[in-house]
C-alpha positions as CSV (number, residue, x, y, z in Angstrom):
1,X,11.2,-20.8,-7.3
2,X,8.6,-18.3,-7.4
3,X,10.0,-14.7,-7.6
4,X,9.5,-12.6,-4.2
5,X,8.7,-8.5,-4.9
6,X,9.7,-6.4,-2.1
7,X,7.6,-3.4,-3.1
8,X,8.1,0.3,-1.1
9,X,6.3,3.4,-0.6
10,X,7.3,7.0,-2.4
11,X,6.0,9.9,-1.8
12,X,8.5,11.8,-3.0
13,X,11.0,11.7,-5.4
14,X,13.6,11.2,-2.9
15,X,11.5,8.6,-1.1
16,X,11.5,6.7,-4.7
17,X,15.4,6.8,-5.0
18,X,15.9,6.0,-1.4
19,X,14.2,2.9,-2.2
20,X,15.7,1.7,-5.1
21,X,18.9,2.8,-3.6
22,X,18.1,0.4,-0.7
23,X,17.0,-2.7,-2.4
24,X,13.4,-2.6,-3.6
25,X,12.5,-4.3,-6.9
26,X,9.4,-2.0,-6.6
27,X,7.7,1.4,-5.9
28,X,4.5,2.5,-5.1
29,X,3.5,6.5,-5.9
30,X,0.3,8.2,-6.0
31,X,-0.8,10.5,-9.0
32,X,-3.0,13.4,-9.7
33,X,-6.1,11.8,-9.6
34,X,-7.5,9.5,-6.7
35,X,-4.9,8.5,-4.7
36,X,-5.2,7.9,-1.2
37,X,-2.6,10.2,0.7
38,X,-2.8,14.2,1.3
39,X,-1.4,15.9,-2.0
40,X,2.2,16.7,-0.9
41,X,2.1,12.9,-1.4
42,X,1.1,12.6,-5.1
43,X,3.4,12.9,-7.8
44,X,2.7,15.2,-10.9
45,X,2.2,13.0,-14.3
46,X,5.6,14.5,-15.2
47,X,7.0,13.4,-12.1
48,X,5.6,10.2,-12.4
49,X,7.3,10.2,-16.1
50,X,10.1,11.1,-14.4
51,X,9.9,8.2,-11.9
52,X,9.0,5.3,-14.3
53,X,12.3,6.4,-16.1
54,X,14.5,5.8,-13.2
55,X,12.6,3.0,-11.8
56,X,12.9,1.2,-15.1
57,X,16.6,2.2,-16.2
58,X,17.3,0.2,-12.6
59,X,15.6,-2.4,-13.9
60,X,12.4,-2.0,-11.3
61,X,9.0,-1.2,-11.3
62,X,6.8,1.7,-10.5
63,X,2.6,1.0,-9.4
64,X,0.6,4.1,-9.6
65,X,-2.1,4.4,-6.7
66,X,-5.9,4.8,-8.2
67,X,-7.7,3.3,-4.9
68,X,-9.8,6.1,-3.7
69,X,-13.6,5.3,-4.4
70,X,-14.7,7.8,-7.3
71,X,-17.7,9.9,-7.8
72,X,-19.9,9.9,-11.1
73,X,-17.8,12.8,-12.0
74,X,-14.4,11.3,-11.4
75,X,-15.6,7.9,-13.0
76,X,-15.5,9.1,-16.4
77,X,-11.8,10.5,-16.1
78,X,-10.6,7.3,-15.4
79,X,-10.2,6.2,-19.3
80,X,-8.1,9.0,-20.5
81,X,-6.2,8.5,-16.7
82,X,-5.6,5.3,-17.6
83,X,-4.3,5.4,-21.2
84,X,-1.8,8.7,-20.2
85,X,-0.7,6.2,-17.5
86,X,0.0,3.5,-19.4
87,X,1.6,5.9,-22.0
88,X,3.8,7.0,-19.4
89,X,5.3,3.7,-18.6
90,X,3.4,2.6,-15.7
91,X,3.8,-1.2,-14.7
92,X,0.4,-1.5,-13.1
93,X,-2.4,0.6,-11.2
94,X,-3.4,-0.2,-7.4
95,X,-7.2,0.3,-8.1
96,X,-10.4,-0.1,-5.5
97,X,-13.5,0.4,-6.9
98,X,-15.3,-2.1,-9.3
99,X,-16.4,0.4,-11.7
100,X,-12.8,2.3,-11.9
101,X,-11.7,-1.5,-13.0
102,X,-13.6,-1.9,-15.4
103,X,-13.8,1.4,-16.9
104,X,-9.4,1.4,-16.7
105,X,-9.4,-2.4,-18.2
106,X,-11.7,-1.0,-21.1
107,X,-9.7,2.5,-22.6
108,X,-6.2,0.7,-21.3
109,X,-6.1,-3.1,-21.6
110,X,-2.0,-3.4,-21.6
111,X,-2.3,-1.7,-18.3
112,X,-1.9,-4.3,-15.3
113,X,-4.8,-3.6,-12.2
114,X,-3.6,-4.2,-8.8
115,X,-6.8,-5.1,-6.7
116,X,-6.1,-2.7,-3.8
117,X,-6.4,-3.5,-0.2
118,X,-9.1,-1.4,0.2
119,X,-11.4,-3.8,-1.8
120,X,-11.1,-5.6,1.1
121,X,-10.8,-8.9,-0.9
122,X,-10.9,-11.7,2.1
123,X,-11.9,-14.8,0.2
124,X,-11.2,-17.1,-3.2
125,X,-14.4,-16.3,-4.5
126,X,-13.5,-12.4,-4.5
127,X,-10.4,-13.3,-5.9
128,X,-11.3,-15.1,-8.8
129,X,-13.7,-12.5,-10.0
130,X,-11.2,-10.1,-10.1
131,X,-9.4,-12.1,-12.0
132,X,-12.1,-12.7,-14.4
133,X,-12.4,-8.8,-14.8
134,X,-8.8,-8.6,-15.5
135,X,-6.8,-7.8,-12.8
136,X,-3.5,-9.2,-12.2
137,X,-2.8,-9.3,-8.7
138,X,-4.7,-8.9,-5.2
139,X,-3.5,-7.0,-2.5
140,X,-4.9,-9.0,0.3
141,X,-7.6,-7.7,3.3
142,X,-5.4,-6.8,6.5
143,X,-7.7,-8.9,8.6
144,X,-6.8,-12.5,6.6
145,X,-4.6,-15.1,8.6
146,X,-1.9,-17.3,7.3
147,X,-4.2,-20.3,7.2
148,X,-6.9,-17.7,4.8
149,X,-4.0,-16.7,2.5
150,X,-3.2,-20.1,2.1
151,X,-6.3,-21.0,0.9
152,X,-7.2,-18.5,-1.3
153,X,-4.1,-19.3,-3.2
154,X,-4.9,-22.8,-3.5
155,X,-8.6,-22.0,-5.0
156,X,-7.5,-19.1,-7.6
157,X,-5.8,-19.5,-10.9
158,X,-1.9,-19.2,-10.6
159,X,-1.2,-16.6,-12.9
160,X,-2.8,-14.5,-9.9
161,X,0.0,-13.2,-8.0
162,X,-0.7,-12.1,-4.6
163,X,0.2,-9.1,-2.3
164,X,0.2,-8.3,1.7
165,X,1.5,-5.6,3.7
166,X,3.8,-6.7,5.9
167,X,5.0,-3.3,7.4
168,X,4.1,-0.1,8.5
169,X,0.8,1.8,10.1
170,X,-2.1,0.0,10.5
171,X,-5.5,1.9,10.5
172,X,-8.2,0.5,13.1
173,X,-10.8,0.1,10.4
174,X,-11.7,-2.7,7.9
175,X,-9.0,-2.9,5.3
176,X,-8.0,0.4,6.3
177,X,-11.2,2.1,5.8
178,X,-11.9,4.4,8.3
179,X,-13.9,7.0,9.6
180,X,-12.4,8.6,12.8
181,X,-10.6,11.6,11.0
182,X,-14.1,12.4,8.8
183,X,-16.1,12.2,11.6
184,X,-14.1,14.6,13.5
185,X,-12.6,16.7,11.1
186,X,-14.5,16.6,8.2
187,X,-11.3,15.0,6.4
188,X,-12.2,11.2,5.4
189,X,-9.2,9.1,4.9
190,X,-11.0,7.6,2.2
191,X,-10.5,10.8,0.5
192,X,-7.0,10.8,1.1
193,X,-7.3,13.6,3.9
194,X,-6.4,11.5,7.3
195,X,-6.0,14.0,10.3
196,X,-4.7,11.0,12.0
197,X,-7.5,11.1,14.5
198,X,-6.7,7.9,15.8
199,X,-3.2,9.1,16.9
200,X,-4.4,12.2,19.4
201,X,-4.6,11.6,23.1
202,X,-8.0,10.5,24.6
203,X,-9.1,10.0,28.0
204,X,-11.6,7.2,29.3
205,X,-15.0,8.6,31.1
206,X,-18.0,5.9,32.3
207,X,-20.9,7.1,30.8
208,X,-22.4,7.5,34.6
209,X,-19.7,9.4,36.0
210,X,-19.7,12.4,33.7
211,X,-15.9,14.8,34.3
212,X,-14.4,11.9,35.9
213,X,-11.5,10.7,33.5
214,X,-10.6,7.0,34.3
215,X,-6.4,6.3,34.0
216,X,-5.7,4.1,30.8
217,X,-4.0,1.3,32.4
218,X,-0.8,0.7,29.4
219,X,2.6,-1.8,29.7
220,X,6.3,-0.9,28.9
221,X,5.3,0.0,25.1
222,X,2.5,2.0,26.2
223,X,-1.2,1.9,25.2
224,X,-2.9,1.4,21.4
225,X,-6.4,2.2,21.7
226,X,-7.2,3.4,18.5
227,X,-4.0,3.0,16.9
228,X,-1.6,-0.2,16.8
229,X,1.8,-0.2,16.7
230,X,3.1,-0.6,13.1
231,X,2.8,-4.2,11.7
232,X,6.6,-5.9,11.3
233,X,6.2,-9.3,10.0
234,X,9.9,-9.6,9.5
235,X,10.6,-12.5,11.5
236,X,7.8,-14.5,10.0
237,X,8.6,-13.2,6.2
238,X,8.8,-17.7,5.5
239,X,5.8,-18.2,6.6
240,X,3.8,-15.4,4.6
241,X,5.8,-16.6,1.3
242,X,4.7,-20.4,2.0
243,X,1.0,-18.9,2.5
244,X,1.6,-17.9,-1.3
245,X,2.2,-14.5,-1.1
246,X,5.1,-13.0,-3.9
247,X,5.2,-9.3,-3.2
248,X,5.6,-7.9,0.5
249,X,4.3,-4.5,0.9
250,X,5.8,-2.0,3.0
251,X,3.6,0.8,3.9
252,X,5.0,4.8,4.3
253,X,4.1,6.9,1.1
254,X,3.6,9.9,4.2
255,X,6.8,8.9,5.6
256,X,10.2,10.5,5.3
257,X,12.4,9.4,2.5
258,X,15.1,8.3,5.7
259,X,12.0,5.9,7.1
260,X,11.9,4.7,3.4
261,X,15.5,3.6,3.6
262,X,15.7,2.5,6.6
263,X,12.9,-0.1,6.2
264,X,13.6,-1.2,2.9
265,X,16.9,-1.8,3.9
266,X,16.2,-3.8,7.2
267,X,13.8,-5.9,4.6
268,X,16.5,-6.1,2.2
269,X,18.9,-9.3,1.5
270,X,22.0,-8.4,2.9
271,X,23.8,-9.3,-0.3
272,X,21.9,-6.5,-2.5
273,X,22.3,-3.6,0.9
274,X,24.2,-0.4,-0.9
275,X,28.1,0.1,0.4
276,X,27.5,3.7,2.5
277,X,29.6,5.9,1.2
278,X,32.9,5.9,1.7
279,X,33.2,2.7,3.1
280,X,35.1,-0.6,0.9
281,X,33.1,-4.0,0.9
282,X,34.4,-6.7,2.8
283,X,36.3,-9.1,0.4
């Protein structure tokens, strides 16, 4: 039977321990350099030290985020990035861009690449030539149904594992690329700036009826015009793992380290749930 990873978010040191705390065989942090949240959310390479020592004295694994898209100038920092991350105990890095692959594979070959979502890798084809470069596992495009994941695994070599978020915020953008917050703030979520533009309260007006604001007609759970509700795939967590996928992503590196818990523990077996404290286990 094929190993499932339940892999959570840190973005904090206490997000990281309320995690393992609650059951995840994985984390996922952000560094210095070209990760995709706001800085309060990226770890310090001594923090991440820090973190692949607890992570791994639990016997878990830690994933550092690389998956912004880098500039010339950033390009050529990603050798000695990726050699002091490797160095530091880093089980893989969650990278994007073609040429930060290849130029991480090349100074740091024992360090594992994670194909980020933000690839936006859809298809076998994709797939496999990420795994010709080197990489060791996909994280899969948002948009791909069951029936897609299923295929792709069939077509790509099996030592490919395969990734999917399967909670959390979803952006309304390909992949999660999106341009809302940098083209009204001047802070691109691709930059790991997100103003959360998507999230502010709009109004509806008919381009010939200028100052007339039209009601946004919403249910019981209210409206999601630019923002969806947050993906739960719980109930069909069978169904993703017969598509092929082995490590279920939950999203929330932003998030509080109590959101942290409180999802990995609803995704949790409830064999390997902590006792709270001061309770006694049921014999």
């Amino acid at each position: 039977m094929r190993h499932l990873e339940l892999l959570s978010p840190a973005g904090s040191m206490e997000a990281l321990q309320a995690a393992l705390r609650f059951g995840a065989d994985a984390v996922y942090a952000g560094g210095p350099q070209l990760q995709l949240r706001a800085g309060s959310a990226g770890f310090t390479m001594d923090m991440l030290a820090d973190a692949a020592r607890e992570v791994h004295a639990r016997g878990r694994k830690l994933y550092v985020t690389v998956n912004a898209f880098p500039t010339n100038r950033e390009i050529d920092a990603l050798g000695d990035y990726a050699q002091a991350l490797l160095a530091l105990g880093a089980d893989a890095a969650i990278v994007a861009d073609l040429g930060a692959i290849a130029a991480m594979r090349k100074a740091a070959p024992g360090l594992p690449i994670h194909v980020s979502t933000q690839a936006n890798c859809v298809n076998y084809a994709a797939a496999r030539a990420y795994c010709d470069m080197g990489a060791t596992r996909v994280v899969l495009g948002r948009e791909m149904t069951l029936d897609d994941i299923a295929e792709l695994r069939a077509k790509v070599p099996v030592e490919l594992e395969l990734e999917a978020f399967v909670h959390g915020a979803m952006c309304m953008a390909y992949s999660g690329r999106c341009l809302i917050s940098a083209y009204l703030t001047g802070r691109s979520a691709n930059r790991g700036g997100c103003a959360h533009s998507c999230r502010w309260n709009y109004a509806l007006m008919e381009e010939k009826r200028p100052g007339e604001f039209l009601p946004v007609e919403e249910d019981a759970r209210g409206t999601t015009i630019l923002s969806s509700f947050d993906l739960n795939c719980l109930d069909f967590l069978d169904r993703i793992a017969a598509a092929g996928v082995t490590s279920f992503k939950l999203e929330g590196r932003m998030k509080s380290p109590y959101y942290v818990a409180t999802v990995t523990n609803a995704w949790t077996p409830p064999a390997t749930a902590p006792t709270p404290p001061g309770s006694t286990s049921a014999k």
